[in-house]
N, C-alpha and C positions, 0 to 999 in steps of 0.2 A: 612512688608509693608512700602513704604516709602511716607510718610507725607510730605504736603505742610504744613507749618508753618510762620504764622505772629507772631513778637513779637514787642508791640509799649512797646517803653520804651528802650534807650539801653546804661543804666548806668551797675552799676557795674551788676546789677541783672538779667538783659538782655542782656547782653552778658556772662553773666557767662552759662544761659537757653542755650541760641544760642549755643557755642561749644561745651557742653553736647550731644545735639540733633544733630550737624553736625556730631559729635563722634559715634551716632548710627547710619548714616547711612540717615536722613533725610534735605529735601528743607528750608533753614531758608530765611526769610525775616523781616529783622528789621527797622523798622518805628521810629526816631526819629525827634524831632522838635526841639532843639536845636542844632544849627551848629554848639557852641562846642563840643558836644557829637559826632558829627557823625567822627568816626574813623573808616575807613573799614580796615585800617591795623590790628588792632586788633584782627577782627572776619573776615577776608579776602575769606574766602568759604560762608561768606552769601550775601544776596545781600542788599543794602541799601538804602534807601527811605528819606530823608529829606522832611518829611511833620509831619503836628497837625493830630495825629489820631480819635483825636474830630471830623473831618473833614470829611463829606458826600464824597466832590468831591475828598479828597486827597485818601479814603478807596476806593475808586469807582476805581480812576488811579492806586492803587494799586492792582486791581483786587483782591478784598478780598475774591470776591463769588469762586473763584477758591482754597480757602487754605481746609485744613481740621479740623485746629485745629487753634483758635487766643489766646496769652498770653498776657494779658493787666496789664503790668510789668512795670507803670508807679511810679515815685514817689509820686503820688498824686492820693490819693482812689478817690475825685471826676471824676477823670480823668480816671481811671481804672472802673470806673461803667458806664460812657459813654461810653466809647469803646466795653464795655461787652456788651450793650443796642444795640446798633448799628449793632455789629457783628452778634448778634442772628436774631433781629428783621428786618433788611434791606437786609442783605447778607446771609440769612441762613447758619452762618459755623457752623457744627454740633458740634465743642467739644469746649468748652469756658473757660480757665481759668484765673483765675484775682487772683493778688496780694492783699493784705492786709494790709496797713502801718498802722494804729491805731488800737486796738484790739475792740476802743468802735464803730467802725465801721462795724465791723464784721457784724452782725446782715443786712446791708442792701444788704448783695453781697451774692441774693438768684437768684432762676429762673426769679421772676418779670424782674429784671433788667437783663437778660439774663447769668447771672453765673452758669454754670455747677460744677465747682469745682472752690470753694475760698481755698487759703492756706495766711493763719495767721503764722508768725513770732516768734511771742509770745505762740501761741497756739504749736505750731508743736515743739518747743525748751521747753515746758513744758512736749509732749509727749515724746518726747526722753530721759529727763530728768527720768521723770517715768519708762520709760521701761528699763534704764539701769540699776535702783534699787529697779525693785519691781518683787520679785516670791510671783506667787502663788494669784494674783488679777490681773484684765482684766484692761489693758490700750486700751484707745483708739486713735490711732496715727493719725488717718483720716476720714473726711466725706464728699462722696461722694453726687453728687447733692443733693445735700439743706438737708442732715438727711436723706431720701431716705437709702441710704444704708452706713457702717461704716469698717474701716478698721484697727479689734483689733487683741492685741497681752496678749498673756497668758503664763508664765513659768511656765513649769509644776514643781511643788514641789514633793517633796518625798513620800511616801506614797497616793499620788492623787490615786482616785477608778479604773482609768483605767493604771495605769504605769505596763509598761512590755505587756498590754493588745493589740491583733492587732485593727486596727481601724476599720475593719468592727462591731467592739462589741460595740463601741462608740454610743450613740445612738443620731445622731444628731439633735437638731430642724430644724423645716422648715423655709426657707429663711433666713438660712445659711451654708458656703463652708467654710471649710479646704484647704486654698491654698498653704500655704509652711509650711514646719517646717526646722528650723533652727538650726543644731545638732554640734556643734564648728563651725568650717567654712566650712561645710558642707550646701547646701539651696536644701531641698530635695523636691520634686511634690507627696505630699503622695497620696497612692496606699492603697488597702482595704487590702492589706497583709504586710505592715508599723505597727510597733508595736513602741508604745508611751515610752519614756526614760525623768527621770529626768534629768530638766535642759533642755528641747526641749523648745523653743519657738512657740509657734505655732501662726499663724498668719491666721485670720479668715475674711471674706466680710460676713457682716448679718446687717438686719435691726437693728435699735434700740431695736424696742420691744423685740427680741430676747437675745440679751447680756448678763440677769442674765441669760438664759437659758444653754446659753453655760458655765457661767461661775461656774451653779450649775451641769451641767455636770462632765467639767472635773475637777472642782476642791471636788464634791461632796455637796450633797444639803447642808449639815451644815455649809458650806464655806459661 
């Protein structure tokens, strides 16, 4: 499906978002407010806006209410929580995501202020960090609206209670999915007849409360 998409901010960050998104096939729209920024050679397939996206009447000409998704990919969290506020609460866009340049900021870029999904810098370069050296404990690479729900990853180690086992044996908790497992450069959509191999990455969406549960699953309760 192809996405209308605003991004206010279009430094390095926002435009790197922008030909990502034009690369899959979707409508970008970048909103910047400094005129030395605005370069549409750069990102030449989107369209560009020289306005303050703090700005009622500049989001309004921009016709925000028609996007589906706004990325508020500014350099300045004050700046990315207004726009987050604004997009939610004035223009209904339904999917909101905002940037996070301080990490001790973190904490205010929830639903209140209209963020559906924050991503952190520091947090996410910590997740990847982890996951490229830890088997055999659950990292968690992301979290979706506000803690609501999480998006963890688990290498299965040797001897785990279900390796070799098919996954219909797996006994999963409630409100949580198995959505990839990652087998070399293989990224597979597991199936009830997928049987588990040391060294799988599996990659799970579950609430919080749930997380030892998974991770006393598959790594075994003594884990």
């Amino acid at each position: 499906m192809t996405m209308r998409i605003a991004i206010a901010g279009a430094g390095n960050v926002g435009r790197s978002i922008a030909q990502e998104l034009i690369g899959n096939g979707h409508e970008v729209m970048l909103i910047e407010r400094q005129p030395r920024q605005l370069c549409p050679e750069r990102v030449p397939q989107a369209s560009w806006i020289l306005a303050d996206a703090c700005e009622m009447s500049s989001l309004e000409e921009a016709d925000l209410a028609s996007c589906d998704v706004v990325v508020a990919a500014t350099g300045d969290d004050k700046a990315n929580l207004v726009i987050s506020l604004l997009a939610k609460t004035e223009f209904a866009v339904g999917r909101v995501v905002a940037r996070v340049n301080r990490a001790e900021n973190e904490w205010l870029f929830t639903e209140q202020w209209g963020v559906d999904v924050s991503v952190s810098k520091p947090r996410l370069m910590a997740a990847l960090v982890e996951e490229a050296v830890t088997v055999g404990d659950l990292v968690r690479l992301m979290t979706f609206r506000q803690g609501e729900a999480n998006l963890v990853e688990i290498t299965l180690p040797r001897d785990a209670p279900y390796e070799g086992k098919p996954l219909r044996d797996v006994p999963m908790p409630r409100d949580a999915a198995l959505v990839a497992i990652l087998r070399g450069k293989r990224v597979m959509v597991p199936t009830p007849d997928d049987s588990l191999e040391a060294g799988d990455e599996l990659i799970f969406v579950c609430t919080s409360e749930v997380e030892e549960q998974i991770r006393a699953v598959v790594l075994g309760s003594a884990a």
